[in-house]
C-alpha positions as CSV (number, residue, x, y, z in Angstrom):
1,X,5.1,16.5,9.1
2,X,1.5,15.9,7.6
3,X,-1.0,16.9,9.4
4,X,-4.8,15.3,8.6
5,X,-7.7,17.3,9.1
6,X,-11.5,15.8,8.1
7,X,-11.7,19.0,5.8
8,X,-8.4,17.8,4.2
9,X,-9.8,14.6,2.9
10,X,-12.8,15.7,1.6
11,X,-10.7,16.8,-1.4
12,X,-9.1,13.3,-1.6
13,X,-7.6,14.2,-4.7
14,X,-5.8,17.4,-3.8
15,X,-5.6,15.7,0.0
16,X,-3.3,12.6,-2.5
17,X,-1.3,15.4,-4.4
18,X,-0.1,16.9,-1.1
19,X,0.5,13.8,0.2
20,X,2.7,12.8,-2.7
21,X,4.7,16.3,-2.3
22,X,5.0,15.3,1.3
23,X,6.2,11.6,0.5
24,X,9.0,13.4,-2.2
25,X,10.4,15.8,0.7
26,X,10.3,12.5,2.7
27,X,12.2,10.4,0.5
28,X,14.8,13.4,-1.1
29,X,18.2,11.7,-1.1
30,X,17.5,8.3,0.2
31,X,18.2,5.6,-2.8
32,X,18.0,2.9,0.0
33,X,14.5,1.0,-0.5
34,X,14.3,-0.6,3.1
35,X,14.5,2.4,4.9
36,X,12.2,4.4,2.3
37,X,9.6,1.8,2.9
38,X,9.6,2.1,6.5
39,X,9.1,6.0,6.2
40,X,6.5,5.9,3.4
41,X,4.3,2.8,5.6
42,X,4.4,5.1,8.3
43,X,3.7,8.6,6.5
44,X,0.7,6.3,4.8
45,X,-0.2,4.9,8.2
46,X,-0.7,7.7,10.2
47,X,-1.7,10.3,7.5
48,X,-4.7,8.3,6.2
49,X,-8.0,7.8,7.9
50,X,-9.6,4.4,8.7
51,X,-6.3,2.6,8.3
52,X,-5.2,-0.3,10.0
53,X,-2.4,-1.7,8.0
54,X,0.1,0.0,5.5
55,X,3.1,-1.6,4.7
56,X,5.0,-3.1,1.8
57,X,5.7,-7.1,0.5
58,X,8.8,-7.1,-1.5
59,X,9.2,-10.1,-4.6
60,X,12.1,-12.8,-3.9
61,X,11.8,-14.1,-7.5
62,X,9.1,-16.7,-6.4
63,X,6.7,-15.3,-3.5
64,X,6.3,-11.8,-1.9
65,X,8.3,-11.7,1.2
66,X,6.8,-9.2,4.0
67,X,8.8,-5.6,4.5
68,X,8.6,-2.6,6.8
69,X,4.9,-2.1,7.5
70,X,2.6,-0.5,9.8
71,X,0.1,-2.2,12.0
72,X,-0.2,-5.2,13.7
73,X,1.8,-8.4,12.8
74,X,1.5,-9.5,9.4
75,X,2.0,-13.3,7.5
76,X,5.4,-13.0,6.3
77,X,5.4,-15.2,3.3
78,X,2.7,-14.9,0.6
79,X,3.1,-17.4,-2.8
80,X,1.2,-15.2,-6.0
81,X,-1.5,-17.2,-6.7
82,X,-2.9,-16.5,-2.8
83,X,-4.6,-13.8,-1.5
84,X,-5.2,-10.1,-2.6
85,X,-1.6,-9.2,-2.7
86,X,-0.6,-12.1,-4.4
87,X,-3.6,-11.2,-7.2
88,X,-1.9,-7.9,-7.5
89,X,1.6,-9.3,-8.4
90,X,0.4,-11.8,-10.5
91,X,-1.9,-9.8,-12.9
92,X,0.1,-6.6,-12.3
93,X,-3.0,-4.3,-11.5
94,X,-3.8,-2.9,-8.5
95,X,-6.6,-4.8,-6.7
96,X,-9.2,-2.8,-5.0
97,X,-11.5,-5.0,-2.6
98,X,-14.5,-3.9,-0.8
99,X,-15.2,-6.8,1.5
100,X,-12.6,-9.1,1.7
101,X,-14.0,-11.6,3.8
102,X,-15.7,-12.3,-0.2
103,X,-12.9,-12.4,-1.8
104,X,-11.5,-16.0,-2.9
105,X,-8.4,-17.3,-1.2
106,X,-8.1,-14.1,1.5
107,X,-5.3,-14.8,3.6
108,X,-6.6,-13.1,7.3
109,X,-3.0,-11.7,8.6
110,X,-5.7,-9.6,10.8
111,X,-9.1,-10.8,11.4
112,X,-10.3,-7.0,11.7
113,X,-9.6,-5.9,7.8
114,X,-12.4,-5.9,6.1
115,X,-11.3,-4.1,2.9
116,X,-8.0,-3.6,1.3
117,X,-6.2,-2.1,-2.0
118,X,-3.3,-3.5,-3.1
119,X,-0.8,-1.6,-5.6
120,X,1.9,-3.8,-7.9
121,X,5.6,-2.0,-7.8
122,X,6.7,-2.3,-11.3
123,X,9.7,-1.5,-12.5
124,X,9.3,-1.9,-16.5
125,X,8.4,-5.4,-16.6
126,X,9.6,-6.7,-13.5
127,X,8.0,-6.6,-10.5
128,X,9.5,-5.6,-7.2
129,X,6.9,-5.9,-4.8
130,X,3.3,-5.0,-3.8
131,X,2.1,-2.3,-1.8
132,X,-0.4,-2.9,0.7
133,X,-3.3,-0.9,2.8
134,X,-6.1,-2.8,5.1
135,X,-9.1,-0.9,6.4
136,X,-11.2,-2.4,9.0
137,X,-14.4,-0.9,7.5
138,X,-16.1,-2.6,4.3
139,X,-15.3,-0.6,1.0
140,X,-13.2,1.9,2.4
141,X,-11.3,2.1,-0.8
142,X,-12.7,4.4,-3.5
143,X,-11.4,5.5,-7.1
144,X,-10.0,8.1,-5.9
145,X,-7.7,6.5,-3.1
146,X,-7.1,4.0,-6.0
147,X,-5.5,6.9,-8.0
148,X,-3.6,8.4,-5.1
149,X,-2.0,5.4,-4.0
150,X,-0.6,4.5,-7.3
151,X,0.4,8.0,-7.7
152,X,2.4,7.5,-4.4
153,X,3.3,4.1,-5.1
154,X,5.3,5.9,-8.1
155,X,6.7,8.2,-5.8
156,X,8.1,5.5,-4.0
157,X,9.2,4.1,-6.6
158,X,11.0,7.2,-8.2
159,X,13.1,7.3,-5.1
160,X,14.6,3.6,-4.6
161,X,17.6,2.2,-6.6
């Protein structure tokens, strides 16, 4: 498996290519998205730095309904128009928040995030879900991690049915 070093992140985006080569070998003949999910929020979860949530909320057809995720407990049910996540499935973009304590409408799942970057899964027009990473320390989340993440987020995607 992946093994972080300090001197591996420094290059985030080479440290993101490798990452995504990793998450491909992970994901190589699974169609099945549950049980990609739970081995991509763990790769994510223990591969990068400063990281205390990683995890995935899948769309119902009304509201994003929690999936397999890393970290401590997390609000199951979150309607579109609330929170971070719920900004990334509604406009479709990936939200990138440096302190979300300032951030209108935060839902707290864990009172210790303190920034967070959330990808849309997009499939065409029609969105499956939202991928979601929480650091505890304030603007955590660069460009660069930004790019990485939707490049894995496309991975992910590449793999499911």
């Amino acid at each position: 498996m992946f093994e972080l070093s300090a001197q591996a992140f420094a290059d985030k985006p080479a440290f993101y290519r490798e990452l995504a080569e990793q998450a491909r070998h992970l994901l190589e003949g699974e169609r099945d998205r549950i049980a990609n999910a739970a081995n991509f929020a763990a790769l994510l979860y223990h591969a990068l730095p400063d990281v205390n949530w990683a995890g995935f909320y899948f769309h119902d057809g009304t509201e994003l309904v929690v999936g397999p995720f890393q970290g401590k407990p997390a609000c199951v049910r979150i309607a579109l128009d609330r929170g971070v996540c719920g900004a990334a499935a509604r406009t479709r973009t990936t939200q990138r928040v440096a302190d979300v304590h300032a951030f209108p409408g935060h839902i707290a799942c864990d009172a210790a995030s303190r920034s967070e970057v959330v990808v849309p899964l997009l499939r065409g027009d029609l969105l499956l879900g939202v991928l979601d990473l929480d650091s505890p320390s304030p603007d955590r989340f660069d460009e660069d991690d930004q790019v990485g993440l939707e490049a894995l987020a496309q991975v992910f995607l590449n793999a499911c049915d």
